[in-house]
The first five atom37 places (N, CA, C, CB, O) and aatype in JSON, in Angstrom:
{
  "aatype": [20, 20, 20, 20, 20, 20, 20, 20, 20, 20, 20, 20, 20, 20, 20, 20, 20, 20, 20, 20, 20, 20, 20, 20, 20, 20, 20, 20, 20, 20, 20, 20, 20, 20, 20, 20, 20, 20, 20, 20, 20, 20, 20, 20, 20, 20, 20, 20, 20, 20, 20, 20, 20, 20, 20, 20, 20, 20, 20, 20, 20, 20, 20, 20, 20, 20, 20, 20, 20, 20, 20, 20, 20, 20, 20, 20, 20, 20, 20, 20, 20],
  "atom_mask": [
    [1, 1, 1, 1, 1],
    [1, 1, 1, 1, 1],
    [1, 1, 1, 1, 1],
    [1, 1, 1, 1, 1],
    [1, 1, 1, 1, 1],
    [1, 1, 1, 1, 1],
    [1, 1, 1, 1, 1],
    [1, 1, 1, 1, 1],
    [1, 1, 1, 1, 1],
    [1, 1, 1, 1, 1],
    [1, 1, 1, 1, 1],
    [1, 1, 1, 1, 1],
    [1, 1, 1, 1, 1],
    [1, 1, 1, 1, 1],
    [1, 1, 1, 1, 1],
    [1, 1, 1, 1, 1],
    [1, 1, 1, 1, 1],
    [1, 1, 1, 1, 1],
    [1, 1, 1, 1, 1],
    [1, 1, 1, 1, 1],
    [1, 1, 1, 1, 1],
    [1, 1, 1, 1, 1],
    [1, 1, 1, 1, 1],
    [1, 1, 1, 1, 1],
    [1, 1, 1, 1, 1],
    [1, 1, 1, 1, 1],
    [1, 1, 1, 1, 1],
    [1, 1, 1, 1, 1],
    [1, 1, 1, 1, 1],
    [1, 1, 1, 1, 1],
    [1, 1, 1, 1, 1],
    [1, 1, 1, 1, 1],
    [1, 1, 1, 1, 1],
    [1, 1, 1, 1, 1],
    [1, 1, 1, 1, 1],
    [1, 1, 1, 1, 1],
    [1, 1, 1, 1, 1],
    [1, 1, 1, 1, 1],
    [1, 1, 1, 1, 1],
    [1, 1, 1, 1, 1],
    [1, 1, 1, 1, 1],
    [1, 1, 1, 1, 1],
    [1, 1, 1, 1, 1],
    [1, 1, 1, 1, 1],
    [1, 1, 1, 1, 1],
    [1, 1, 1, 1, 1],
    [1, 1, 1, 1, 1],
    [1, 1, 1, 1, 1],
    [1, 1, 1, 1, 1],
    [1, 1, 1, 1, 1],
    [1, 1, 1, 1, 1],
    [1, 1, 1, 1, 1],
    [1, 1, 1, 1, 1],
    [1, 1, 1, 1, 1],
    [1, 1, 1, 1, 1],
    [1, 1, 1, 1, 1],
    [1, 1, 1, 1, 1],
    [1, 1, 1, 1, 1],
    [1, 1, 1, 1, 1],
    [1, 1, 1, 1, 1],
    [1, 1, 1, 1, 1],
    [1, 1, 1, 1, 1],
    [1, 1, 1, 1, 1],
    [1, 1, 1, 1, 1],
    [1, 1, 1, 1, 1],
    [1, 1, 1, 1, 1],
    [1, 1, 1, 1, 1],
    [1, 1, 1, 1, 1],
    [1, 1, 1, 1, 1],
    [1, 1, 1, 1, 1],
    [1, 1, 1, 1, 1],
    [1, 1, 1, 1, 1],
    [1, 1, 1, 1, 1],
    [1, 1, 1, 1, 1],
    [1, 1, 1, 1, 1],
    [1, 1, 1, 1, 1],
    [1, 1, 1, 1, 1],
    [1, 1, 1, 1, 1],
    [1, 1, 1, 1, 1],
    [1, 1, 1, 1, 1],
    [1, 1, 1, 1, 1]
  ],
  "atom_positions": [
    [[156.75, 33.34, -92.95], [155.68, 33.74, -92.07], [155.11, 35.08, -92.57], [156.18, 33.85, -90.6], [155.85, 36.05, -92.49]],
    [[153.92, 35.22, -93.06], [153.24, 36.74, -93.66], [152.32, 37.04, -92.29], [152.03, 36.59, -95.44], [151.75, 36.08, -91.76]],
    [[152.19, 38.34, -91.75], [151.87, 39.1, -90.84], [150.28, 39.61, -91.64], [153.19, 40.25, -90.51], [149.92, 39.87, -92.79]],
    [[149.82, 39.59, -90.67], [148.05, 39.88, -91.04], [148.41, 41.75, -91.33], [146.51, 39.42, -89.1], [149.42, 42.37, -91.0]],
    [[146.97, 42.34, -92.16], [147.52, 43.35, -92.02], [147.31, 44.3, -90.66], [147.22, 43.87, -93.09], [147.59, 45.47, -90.41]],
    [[146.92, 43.65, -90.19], [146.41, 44.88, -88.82], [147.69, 44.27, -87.98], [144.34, 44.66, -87.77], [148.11, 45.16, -87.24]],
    [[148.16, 43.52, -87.88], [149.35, 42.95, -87.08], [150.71, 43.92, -87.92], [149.47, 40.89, -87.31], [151.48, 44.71, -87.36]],
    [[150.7, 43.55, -89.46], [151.65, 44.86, -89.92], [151.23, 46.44, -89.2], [151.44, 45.05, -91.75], [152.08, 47.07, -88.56]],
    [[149.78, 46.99, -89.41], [150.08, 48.09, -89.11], [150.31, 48.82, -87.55], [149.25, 48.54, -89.77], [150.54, 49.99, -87.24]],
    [[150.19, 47.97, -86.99], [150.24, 47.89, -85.37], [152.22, 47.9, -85.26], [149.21, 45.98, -84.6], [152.82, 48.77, -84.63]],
    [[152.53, 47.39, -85.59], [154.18, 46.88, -86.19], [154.97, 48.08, -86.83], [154.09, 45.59, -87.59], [156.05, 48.53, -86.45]],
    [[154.08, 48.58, -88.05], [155.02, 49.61, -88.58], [154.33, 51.04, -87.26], [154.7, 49.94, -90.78], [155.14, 51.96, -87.26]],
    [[153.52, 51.23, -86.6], [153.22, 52.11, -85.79], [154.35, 51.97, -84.38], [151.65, 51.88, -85.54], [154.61, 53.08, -83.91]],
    [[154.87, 51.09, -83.85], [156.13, 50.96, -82.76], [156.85, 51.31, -83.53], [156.61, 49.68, -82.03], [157.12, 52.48, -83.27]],
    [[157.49, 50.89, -84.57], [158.16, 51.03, -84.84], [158.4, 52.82, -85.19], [158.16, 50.04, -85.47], [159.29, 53.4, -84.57]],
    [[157.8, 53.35, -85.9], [157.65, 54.96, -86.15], [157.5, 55.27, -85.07], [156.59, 55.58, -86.99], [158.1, 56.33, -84.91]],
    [[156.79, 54.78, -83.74], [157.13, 55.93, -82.52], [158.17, 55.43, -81.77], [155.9, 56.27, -81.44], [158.82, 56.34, -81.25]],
    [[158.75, 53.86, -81.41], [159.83, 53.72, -80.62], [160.72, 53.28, -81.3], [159.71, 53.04, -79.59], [161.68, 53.45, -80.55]],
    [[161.28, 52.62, -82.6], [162.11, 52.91, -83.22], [163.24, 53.88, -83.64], [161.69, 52.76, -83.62], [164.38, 54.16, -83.27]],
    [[162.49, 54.22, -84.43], [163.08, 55.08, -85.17], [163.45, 56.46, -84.19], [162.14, 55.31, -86.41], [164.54, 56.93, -84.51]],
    [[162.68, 57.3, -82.94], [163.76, 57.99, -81.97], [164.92, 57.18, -81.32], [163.02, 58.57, -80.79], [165.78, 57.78, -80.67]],
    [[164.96, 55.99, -81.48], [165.74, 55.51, -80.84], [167.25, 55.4, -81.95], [165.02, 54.22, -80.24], [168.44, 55.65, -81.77]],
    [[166.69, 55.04, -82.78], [167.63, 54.82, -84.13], [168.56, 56.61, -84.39], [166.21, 54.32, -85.86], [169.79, 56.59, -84.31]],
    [[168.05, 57.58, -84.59], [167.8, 58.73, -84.82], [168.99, 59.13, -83.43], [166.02, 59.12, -84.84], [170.01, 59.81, -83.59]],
    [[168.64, 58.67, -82.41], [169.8, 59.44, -81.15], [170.99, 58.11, -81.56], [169.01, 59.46, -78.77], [172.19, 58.23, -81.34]],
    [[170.54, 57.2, -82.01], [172.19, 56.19, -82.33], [173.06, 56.68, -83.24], [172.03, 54.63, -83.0], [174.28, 56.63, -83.04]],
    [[172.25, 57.47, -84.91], [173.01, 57.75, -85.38], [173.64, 59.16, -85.42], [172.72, 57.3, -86.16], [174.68, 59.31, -86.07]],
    [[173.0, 60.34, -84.68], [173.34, 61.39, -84.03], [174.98, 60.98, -83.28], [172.03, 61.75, -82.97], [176.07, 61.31, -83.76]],
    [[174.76, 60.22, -82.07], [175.92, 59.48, -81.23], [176.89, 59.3, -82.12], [175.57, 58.09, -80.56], [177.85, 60.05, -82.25]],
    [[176.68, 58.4, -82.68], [177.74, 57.69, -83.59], [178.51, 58.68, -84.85], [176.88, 56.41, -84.36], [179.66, 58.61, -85.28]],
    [[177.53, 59.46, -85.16], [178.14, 60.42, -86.17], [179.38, 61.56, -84.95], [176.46, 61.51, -87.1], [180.52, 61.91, -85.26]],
    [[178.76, 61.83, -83.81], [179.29, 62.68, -82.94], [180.62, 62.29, -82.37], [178.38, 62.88, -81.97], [181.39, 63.11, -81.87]],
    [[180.92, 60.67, -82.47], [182.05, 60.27, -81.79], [183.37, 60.83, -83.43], [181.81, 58.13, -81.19], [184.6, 60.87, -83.39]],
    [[182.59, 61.1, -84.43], [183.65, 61.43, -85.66], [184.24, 63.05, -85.22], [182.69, 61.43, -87.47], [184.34, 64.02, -85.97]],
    [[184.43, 62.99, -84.4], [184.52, 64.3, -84.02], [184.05, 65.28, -85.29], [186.02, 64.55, -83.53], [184.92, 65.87, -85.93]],
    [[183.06, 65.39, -85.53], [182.22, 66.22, -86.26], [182.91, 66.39, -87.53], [181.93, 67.53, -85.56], [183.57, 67.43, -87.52]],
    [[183.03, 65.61, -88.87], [183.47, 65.61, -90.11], [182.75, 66.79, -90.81], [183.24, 64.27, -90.75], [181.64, 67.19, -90.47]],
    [[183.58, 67.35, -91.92], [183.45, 67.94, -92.59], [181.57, 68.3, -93.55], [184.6, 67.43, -93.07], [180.98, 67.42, -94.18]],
    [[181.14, 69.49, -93.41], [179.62, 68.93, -94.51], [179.71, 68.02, -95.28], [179.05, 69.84, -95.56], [179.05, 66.99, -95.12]],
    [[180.45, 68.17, -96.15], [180.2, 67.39, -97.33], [180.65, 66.17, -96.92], [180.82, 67.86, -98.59], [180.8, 65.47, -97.92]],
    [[180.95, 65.57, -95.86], [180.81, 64.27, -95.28], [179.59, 64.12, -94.54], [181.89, 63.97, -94.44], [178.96, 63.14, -94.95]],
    [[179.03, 64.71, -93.63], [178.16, 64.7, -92.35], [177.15, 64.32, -93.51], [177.92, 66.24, -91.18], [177.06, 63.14, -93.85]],
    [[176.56, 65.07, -93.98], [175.07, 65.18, -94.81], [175.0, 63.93, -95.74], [174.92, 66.7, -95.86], [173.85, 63.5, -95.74]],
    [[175.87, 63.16, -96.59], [176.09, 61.72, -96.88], [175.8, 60.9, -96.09], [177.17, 61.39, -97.11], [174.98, 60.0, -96.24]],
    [[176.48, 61.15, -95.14], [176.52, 60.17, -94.08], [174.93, 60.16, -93.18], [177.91, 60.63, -93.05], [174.28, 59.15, -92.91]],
    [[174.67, 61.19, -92.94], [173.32, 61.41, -92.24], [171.9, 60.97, -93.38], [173.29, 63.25, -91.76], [170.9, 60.51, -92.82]],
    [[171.87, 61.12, -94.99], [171.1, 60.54, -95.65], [171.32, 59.18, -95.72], [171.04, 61.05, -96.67], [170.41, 58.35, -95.66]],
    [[172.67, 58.87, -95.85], [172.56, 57.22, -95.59], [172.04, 56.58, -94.6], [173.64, 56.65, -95.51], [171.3, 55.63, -94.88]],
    [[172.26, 56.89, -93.3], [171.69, 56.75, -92.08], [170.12, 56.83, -92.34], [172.24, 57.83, -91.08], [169.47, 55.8, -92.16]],
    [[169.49, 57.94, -92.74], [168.32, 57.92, -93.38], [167.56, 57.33, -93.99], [168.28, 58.36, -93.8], [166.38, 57.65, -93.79]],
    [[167.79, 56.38, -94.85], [167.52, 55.56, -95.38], [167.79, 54.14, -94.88], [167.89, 55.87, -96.3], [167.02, 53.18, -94.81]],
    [[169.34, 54.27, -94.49], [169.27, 52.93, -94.0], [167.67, 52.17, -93.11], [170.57, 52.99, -92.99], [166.92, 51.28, -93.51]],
    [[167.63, 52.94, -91.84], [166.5, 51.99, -91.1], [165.5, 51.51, -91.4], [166.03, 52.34, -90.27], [164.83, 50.87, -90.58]],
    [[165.16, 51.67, -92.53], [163.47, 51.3, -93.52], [164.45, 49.69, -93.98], [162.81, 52.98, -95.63], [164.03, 48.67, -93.43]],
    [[165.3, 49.58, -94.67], [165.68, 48.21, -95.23], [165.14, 47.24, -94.27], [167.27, 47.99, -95.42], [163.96, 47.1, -94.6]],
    [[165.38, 46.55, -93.33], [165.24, 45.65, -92.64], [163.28, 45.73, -92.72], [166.21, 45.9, -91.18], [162.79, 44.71, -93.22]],
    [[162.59, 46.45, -92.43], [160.87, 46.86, -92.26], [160.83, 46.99, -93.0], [160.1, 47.76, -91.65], [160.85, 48.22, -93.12]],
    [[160.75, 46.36, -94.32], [160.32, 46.66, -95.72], [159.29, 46.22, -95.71], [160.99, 46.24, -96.81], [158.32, 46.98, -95.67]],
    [[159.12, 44.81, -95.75], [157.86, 43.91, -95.61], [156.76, 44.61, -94.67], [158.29, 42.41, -94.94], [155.58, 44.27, -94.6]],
    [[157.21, 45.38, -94.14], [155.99, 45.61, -92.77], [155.49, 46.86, -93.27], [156.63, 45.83, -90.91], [154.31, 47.11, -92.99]],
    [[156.05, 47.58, -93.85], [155.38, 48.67, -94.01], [154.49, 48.47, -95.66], [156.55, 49.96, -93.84], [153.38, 48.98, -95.84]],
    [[155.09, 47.79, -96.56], [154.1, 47.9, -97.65], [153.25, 47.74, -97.58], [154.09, 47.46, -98.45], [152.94, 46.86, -96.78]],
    [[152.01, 48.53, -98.43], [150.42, 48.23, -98.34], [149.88, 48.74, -96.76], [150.1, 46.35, -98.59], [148.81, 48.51, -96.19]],
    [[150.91, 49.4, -96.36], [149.97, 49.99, -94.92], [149.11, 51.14, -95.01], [150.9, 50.47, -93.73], [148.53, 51.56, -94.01]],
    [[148.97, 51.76, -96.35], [148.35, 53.27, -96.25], [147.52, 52.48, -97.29], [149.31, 54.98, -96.64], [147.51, 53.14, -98.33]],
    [[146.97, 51.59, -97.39], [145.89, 50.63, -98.34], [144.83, 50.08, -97.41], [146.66, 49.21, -99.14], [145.02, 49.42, -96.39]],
    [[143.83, 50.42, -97.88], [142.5, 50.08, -96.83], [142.93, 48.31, -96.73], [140.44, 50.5, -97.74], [143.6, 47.69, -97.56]],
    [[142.41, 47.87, -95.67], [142.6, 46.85, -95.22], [142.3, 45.68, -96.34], [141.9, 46.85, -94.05], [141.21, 45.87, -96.89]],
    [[143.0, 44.54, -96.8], [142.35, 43.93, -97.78], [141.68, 42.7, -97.19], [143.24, 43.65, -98.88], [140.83, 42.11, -97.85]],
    [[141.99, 42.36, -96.17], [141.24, 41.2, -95.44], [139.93, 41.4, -95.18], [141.78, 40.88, -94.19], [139.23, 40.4, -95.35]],
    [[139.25, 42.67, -94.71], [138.19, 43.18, -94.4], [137.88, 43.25, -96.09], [138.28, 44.53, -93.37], [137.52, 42.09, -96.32]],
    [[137.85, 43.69, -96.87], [137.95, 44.2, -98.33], [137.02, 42.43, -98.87], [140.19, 44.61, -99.04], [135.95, 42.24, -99.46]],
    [[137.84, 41.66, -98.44], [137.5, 39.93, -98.92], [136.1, 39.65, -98.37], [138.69, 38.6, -98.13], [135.06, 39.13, -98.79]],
    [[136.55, 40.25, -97.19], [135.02, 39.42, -96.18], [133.72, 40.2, -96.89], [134.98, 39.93, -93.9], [132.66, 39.61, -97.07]],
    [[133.89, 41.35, -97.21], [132.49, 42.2, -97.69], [132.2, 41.78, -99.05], [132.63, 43.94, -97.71], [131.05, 41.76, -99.49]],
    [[133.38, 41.38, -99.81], [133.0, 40.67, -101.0], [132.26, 39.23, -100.76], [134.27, 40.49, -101.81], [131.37, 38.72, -101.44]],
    [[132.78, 38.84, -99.84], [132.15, 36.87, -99.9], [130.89, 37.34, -99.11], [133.37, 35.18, -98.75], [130.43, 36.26, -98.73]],
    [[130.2, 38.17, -98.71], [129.44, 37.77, -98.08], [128.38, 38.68, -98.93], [129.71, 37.81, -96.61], [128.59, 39.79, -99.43]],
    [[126.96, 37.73, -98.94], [125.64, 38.68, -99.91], [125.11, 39.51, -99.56], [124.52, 38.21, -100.31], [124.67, 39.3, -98.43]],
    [[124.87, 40.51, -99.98], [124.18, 41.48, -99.83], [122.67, 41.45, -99.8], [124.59, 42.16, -100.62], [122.36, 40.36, -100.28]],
    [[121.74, 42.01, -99.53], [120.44, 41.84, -99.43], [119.92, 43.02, -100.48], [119.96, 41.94, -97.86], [118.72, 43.2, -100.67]]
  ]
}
């Protein structure tokens, strides 16, 4: 199933505002129940976390900072005067 792009960028936009705070206080929590590990553990652990949440939204976010290409098609097929 491929997502139109205005349906992606509508998609990667929830996601950057209700996502990811939500993700962000899980892995805060979860790091906090380690009863607070050492730096040179925490900061590994917190870039991994970092990275992790983009894997799964990969598809959704590529080509979102790319002018629309569907609109891009229609101005090509259609003649100009």
């Amino acid at each position: 199933m491929t997502l139109s792009y205005k349906t992606r960028r509508r998609l990667s936009l929830l996601i950057l505002l209700v996502g990811l705070p939500l993700y962000i206080v899980a892995a805060v929590t979860i790091v906090g129940w380690l009863d607070r590990p050492p730096i040179w553990v925490e900061v590994p652990v917190y870039l991994v976390l970092g990275f992790l949440w983009m894997v799964p939204f990969k598809f959704v976010f590529i080509g979102i900072g790319q002018a629309d290409p569907e609109k891009k098609q229609a101005e090509e097929e259609t003649p100009s005067a």
